[in-house]
Biopython code that builds the backbone (N, CA, C, O; Angstrom):
import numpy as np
from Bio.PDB.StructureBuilder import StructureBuilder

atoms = [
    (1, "UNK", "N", (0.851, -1.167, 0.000)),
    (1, "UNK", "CA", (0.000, 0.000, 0.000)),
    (1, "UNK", "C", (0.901, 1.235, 0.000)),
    (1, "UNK", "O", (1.757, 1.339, 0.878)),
    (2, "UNK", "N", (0.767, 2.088, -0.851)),
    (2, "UNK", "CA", (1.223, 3.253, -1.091)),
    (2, "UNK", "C", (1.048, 4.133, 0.264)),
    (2, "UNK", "O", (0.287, 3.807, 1.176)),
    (3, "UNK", "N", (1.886, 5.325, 0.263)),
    (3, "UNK", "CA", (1.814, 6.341, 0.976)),
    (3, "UNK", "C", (1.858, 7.856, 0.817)),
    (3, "UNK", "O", (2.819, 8.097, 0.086)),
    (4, "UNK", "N", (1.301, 8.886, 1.144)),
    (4, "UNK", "CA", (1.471, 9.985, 0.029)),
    (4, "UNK", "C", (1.467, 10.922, 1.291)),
    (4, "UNK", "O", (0.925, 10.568, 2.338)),
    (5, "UNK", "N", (1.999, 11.945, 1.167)),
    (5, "UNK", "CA", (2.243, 13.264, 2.211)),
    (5, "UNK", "C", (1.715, 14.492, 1.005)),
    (5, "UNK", "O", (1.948, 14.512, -0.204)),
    (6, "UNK", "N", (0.971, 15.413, 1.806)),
    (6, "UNK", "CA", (0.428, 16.141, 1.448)),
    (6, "UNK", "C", (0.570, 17.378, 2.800)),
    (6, "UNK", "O", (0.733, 17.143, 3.997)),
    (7, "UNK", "N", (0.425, 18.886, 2.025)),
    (7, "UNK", "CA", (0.254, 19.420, 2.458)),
    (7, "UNK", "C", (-0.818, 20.793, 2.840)),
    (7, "UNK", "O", (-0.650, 21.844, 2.221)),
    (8, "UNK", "N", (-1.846, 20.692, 3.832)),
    (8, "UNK", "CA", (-3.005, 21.071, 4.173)),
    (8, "UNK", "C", (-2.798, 23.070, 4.993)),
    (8, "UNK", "O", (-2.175, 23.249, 6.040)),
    (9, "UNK", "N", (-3.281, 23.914, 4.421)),
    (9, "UNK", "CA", (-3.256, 25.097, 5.105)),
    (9, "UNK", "C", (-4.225, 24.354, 6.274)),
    (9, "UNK", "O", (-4.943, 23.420, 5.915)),
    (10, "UNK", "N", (-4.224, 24.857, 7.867)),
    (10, "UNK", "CA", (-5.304, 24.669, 9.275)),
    (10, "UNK", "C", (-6.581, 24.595, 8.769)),
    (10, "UNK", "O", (-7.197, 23.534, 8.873)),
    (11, "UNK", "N", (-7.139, 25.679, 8.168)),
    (11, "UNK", "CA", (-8.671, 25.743, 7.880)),
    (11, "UNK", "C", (-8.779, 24.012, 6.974)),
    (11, "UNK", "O", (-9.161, 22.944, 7.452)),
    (12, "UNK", "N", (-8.327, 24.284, 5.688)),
    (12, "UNK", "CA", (-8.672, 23.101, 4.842)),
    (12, "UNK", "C", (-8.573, 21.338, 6.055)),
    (12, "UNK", "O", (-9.346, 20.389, 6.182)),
    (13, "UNK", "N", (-7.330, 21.655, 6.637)),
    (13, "UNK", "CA", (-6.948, 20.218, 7.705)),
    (13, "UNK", "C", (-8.479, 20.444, 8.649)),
    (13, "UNK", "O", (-9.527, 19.844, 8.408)),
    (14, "UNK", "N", (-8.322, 21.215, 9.487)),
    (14, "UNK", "CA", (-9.525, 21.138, 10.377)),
    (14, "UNK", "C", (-11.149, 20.640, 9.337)),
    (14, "UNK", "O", (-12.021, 19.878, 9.754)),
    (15, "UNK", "N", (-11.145, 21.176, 8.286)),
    (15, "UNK", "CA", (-12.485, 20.737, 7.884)),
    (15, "UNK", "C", (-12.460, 19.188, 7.011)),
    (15, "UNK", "O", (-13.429, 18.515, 6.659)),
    (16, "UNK", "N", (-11.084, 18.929, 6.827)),
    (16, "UNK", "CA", (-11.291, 17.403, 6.224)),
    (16, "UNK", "C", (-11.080, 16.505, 7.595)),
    (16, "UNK", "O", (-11.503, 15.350, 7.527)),
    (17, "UNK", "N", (-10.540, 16.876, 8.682)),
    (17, "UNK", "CA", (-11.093, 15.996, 9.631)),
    (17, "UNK", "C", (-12.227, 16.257, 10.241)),
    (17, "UNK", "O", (-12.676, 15.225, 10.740)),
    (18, "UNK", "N", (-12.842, 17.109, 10.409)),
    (18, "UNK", "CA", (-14.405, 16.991, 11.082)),
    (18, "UNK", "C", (-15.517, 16.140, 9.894)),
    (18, "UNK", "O", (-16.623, 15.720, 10.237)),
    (19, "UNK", "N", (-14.926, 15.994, 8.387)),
    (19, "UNK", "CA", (-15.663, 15.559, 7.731)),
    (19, "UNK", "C", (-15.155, 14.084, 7.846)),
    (19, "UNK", "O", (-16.095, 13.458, 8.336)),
    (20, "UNK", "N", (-14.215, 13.329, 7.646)),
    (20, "UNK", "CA", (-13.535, 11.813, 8.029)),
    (20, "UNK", "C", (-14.295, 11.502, 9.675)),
    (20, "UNK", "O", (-14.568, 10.302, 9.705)),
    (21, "UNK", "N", (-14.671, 12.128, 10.889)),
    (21, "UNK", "CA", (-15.163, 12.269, 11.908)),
    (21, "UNK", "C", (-16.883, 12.404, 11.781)),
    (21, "UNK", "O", (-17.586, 11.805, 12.594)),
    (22, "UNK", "N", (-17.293, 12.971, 11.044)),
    (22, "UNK", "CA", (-18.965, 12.820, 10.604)),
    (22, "UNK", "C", (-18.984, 11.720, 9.858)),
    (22, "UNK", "O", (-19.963, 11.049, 10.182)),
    (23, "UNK", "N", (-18.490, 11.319, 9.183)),
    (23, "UNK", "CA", (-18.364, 9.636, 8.224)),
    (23, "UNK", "C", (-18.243, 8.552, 9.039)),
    (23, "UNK", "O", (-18.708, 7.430, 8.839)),
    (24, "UNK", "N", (-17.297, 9.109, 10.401)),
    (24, "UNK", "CA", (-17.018, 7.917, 11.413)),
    (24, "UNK", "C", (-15.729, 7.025, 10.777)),
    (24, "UNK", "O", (-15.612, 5.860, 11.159)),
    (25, "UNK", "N", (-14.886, 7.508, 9.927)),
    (25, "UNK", "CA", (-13.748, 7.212, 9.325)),
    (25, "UNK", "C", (-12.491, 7.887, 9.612)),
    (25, "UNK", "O", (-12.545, 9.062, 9.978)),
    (26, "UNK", "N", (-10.812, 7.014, 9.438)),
    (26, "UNK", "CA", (-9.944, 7.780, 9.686)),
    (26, "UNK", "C", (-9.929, 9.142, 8.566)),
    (26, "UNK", "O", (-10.785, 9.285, 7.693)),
    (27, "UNK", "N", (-8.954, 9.939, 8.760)),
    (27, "UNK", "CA", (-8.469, 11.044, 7.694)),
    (27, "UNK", "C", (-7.813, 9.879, 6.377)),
    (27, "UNK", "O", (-7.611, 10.185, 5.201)),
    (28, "UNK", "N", (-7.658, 8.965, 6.810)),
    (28, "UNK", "CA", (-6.829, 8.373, 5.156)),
    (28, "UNK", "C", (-7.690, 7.641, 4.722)),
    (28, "UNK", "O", (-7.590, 7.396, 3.520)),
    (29, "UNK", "N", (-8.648, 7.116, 5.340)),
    (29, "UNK", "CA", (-9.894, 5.978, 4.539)),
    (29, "UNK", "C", (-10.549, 7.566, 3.616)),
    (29, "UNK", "O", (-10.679, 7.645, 2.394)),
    (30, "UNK", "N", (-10.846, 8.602, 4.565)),
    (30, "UNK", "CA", (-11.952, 8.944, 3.862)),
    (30, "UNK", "C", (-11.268, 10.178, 2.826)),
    (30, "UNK", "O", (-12.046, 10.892, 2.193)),
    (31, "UNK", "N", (-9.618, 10.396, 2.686)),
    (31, "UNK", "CA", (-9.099, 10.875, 1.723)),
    (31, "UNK", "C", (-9.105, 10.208, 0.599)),
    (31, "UNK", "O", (-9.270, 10.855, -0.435)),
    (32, "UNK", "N", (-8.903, 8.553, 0.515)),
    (32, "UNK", "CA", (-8.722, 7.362, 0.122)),
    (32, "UNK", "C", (-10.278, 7.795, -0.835)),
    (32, "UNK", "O", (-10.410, 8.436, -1.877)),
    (33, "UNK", "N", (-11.174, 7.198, -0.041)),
    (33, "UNK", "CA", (-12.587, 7.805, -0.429)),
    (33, "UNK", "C", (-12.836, 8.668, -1.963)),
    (33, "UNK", "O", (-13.309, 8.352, -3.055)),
    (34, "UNK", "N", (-12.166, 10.069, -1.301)),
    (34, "UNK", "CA", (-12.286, 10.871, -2.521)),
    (34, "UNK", "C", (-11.688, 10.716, -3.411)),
    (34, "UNK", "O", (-12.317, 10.782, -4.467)),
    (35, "UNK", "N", (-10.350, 10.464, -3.489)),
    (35, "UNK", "CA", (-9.363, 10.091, -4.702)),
    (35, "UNK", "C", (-10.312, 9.170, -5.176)),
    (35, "UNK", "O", (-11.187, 9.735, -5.832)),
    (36, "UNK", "N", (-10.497, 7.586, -5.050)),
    (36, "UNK", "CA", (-11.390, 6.614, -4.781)),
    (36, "UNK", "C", (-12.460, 7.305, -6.165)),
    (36, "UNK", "O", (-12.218, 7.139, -7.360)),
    (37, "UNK", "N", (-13.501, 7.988, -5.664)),
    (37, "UNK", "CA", (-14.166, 8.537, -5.988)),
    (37, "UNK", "C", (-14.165, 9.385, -7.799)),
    (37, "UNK", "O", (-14.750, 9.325, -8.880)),
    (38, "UNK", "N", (-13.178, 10.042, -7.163)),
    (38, "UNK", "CA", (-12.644, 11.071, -8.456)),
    (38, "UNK", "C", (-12.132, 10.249, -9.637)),
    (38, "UNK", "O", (-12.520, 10.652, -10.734)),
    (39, "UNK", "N", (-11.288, 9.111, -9.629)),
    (39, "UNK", "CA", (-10.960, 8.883, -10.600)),
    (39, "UNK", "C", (-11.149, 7.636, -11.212)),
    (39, "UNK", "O", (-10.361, 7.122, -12.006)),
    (40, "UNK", "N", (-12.702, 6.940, -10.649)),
    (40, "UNK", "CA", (-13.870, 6.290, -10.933)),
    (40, "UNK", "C", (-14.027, 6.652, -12.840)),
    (40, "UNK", "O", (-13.952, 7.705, -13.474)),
    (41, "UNK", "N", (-14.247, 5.342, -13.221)),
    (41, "UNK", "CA", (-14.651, 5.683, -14.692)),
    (41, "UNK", "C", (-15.495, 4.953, -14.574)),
    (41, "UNK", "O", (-15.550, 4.215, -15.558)),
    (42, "UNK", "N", (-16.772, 4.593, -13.326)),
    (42, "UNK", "CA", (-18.367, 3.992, -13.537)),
    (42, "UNK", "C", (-19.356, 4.968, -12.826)),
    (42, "UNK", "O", (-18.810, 5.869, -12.189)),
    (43, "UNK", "N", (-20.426, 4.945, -12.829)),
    (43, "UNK", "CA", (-21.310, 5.826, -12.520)),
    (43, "UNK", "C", (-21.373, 5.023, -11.292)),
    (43, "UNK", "O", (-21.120, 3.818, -11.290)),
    (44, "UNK", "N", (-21.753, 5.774, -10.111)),
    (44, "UNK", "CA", (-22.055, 5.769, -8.891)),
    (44, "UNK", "C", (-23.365, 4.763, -8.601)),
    (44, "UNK", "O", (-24.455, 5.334, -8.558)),
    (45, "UNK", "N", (-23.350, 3.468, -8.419)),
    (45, "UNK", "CA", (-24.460, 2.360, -8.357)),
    (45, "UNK", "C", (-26.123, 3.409, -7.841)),
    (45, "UNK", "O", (-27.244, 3.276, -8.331)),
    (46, "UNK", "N", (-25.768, 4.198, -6.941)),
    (46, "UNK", "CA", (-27.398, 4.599, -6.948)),
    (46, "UNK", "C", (-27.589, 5.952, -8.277)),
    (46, "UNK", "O", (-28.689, 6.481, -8.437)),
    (47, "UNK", "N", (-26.396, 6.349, -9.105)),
    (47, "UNK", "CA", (-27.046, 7.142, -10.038)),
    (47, "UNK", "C", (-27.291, 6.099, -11.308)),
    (47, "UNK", "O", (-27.980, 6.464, -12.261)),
    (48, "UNK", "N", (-26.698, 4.800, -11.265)),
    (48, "UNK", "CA", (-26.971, 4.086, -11.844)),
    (48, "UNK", "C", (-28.315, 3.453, -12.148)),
    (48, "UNK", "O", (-28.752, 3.083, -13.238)),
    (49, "UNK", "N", (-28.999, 3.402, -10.686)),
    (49, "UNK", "CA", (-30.317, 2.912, -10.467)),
    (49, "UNK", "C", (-31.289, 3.758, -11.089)),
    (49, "UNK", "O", (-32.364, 3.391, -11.563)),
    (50, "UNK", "N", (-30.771, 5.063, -11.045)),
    (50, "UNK", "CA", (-32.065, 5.964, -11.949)),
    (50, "UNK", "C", (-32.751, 6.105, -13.128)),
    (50, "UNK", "O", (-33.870, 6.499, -13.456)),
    (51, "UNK", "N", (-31.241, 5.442, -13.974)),
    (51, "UNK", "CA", (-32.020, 4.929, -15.491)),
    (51, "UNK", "C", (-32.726, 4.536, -15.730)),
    (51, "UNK", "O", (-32.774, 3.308, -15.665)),
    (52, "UNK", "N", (-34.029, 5.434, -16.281)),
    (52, "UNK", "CA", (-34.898, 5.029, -17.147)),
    (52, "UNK", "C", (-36.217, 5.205, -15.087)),
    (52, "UNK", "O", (-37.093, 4.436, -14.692)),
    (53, "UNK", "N", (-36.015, 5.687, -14.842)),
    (53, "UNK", "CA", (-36.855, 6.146, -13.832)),
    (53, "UNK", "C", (-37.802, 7.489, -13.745)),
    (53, "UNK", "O", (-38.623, 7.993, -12.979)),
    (54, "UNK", "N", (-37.218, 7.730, -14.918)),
    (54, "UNK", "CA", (-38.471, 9.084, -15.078)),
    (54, "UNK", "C", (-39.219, 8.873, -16.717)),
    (54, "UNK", "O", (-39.088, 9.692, -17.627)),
    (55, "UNK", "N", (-39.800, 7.922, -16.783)),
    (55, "UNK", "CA", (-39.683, 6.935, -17.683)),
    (55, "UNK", "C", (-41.301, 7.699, -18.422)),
    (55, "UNK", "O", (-41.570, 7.668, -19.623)),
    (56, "UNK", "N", (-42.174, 8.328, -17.345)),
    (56, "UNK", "CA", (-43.620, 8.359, -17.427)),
    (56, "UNK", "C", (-43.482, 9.692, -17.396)),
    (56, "UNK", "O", (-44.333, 10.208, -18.121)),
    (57, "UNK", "N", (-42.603, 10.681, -16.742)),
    (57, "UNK", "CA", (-42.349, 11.989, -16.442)),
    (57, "UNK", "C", (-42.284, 12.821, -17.938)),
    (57, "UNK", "O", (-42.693, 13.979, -18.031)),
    (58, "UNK", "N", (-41.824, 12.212, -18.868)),
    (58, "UNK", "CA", (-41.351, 12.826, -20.260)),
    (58, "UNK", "C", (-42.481, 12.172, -21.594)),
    (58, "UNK", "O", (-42.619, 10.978, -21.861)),
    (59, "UNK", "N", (-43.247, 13.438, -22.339)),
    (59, "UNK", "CA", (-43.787, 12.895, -22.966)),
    (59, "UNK", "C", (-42.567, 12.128, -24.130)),
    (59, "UNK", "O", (-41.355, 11.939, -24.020)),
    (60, "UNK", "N", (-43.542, 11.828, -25.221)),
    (60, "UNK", "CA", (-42.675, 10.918, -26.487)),
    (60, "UNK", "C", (-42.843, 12.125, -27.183)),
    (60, "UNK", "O", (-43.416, 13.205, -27.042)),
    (61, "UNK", "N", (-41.803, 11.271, -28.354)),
    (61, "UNK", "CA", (-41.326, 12.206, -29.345)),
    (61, "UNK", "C", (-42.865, 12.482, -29.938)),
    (61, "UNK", "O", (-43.254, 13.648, -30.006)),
    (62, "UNK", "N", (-43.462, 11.728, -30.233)),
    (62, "UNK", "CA", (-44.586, 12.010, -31.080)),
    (62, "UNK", "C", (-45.608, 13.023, -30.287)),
    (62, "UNK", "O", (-46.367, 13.776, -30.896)),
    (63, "UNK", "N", (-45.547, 12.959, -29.026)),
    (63, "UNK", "CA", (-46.719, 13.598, -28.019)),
    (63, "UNK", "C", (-45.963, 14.766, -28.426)),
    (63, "UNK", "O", (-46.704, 15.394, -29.183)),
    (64, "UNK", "N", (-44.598, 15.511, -28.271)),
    (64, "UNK", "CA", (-43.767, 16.719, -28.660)),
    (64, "UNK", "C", (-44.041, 17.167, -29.837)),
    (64, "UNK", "O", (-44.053, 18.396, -29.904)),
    (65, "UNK", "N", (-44.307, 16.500, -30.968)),
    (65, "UNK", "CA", (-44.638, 16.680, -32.575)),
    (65, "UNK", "C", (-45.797, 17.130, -32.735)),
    (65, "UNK", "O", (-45.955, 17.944, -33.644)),
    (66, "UNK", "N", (-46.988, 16.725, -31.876)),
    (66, "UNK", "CA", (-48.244, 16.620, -32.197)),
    (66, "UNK", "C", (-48.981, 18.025, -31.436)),
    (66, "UNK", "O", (-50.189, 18.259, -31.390)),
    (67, "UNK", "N", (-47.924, 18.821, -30.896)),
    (67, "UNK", "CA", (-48.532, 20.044, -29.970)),
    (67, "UNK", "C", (-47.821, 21.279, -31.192)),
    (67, "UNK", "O", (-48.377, 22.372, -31.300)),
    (68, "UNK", "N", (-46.578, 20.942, -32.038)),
    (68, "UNK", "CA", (-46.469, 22.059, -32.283)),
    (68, "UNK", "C", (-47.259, 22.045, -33.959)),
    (68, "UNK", "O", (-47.739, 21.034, -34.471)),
    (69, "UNK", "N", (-47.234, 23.265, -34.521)),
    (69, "UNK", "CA", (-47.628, 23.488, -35.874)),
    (69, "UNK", "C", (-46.781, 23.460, -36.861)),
    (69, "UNK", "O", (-45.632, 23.401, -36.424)),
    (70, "UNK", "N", (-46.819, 23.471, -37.684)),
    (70, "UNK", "CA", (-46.463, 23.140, -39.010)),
    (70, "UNK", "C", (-45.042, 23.750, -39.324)),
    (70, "UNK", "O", (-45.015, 24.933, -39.663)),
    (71, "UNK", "N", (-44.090, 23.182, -39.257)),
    (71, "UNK", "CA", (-42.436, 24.303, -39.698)),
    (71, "UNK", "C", (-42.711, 25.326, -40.299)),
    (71, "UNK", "O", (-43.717, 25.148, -40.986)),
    (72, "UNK", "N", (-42.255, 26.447, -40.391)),
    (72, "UNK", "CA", (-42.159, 27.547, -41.224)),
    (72, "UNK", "C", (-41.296, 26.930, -42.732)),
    (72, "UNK", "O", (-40.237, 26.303, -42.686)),
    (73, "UNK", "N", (-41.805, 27.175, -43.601)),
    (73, "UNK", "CA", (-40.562, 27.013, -44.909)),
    (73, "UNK", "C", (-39.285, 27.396, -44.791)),
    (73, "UNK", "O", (-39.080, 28.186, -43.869)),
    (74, "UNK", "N", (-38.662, 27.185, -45.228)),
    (74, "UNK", "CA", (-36.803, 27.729, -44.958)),
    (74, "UNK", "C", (-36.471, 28.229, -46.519)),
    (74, "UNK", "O", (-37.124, 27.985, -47.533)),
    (75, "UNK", "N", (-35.222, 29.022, -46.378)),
    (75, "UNK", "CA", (-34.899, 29.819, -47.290)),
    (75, "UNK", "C", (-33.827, 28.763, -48.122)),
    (75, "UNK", "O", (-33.009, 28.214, -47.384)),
    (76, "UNK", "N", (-33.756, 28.457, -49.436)),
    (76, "UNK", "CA", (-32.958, 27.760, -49.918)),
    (76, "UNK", "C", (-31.857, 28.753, -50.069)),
    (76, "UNK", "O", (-32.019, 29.973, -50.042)),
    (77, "UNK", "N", (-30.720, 28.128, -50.231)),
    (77, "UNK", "CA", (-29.708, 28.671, -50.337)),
    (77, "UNK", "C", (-28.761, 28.265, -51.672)),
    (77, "UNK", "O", (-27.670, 28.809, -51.844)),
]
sb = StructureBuilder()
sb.init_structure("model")
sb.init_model(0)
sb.init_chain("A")
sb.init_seg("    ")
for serial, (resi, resn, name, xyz) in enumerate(atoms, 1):
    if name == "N":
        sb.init_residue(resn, " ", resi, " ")
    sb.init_atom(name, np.array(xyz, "f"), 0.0, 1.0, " ", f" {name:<3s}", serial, name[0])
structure = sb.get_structure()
């Protein structure tokens, strides 16, 4: 397992440990976490779950077609 040193101005240190401390995690699990996180190339399993969940929310293409009127002609060029 790797090891990495970094360096934190007080404000930034104090607020990534009260946040590793609201998680109930050390400072390196929940740094771990974000890196973790960031350089993820899958979608997040519950934004995953949303596909296709607003399924009834959106009319169809045809319900969209059938409200507007007729194109205007266009100018050939």
């Amino acid at each position: 397992m790797g090891q990495v040193t970094i360096y934190l101005d007080h404000e930034i240190e104090n607020k990534m440990k009260n946040a590793a401390k609201s998680d109930h995690i050390s400072v390196s699990k929940w740094v771990s976490n974000i890196i973790r996180e960031k350089i993820s190339t899958e979608w997040p399993e519950d934004v995953v779950k949303l596909a296709g969940s607003w399924r009834d929310d959106f009319p169809t293409l045809e319900e969209i077609r059938s409200t507007h009127a007729t194109d205007s002609p266009r100018e050939e060029l």
